[in-house]
N, C-alpha and C positions, 0 to 999 in steps of 0.2 A: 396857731402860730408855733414852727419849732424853734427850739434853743438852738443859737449859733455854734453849732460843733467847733469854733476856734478860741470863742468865748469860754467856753468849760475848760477849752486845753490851756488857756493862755490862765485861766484861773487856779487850776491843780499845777500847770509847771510853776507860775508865781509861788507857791504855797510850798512845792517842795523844794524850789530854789532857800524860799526863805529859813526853812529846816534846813539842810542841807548846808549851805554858807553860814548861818547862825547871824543873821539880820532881821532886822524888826520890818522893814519894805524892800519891795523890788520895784524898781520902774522900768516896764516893761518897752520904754525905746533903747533903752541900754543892754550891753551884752552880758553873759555870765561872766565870761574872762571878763567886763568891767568890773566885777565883784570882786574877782580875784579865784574865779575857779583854775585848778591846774587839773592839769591832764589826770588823774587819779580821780578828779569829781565829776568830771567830762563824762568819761569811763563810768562811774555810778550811777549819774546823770542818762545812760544809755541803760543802762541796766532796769531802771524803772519804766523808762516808759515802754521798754519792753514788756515787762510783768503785767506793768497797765493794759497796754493796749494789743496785748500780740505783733506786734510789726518791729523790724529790725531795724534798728540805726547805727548807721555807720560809726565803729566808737573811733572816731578822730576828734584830732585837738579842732581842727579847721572851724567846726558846725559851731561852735563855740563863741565865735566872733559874730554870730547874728545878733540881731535883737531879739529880745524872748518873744516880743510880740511875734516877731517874723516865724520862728522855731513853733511857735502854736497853730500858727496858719498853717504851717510845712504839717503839722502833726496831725490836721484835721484833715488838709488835702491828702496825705497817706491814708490815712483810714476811709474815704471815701473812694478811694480808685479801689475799681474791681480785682480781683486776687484771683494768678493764672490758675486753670484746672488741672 
């Protein structure tokens, strides 16, 4: 049986959402901007899971307004689509 590749992302973005914002939980049907991210965390928020995972994210305020859950799903299905030659 393998591990849910959205499951781990939706675990590690919970995790540095909740560094990052400086809260004790995230609930992942809620947005970052519910938390109170601004465009500045957005932007760092881009910045990791590049470092993480190699893949680029668009650094707009827009992606921001998902739900984290959704933003993990989005993060697992990027890394699972094929990368052109």
């Amino acid at each position: 049986m393998t591990a849910d590749p959205a499951h781990a992302d939706l675990a590690w973005l919970i995790e540095l959402m909740k560094i990052t914002l400086d809260v004790p939980t995230i609930n992942p049907s809620l947005s970052p901007r519910d938390y109170g991210m601004d465009s500045l965390g957005a932007v760092e928020l881009c910045i990791e899971i590049k470092r993480r995972y190699g893949i680029p994210v668009e650094q707009s305020w827009e992606w921001v307004s998902f739900p984290v859950d959704e933003i993990a799903q989005q993060l697992a299905a990027r890394r699972r689509a094929p990368t052109p030659d």
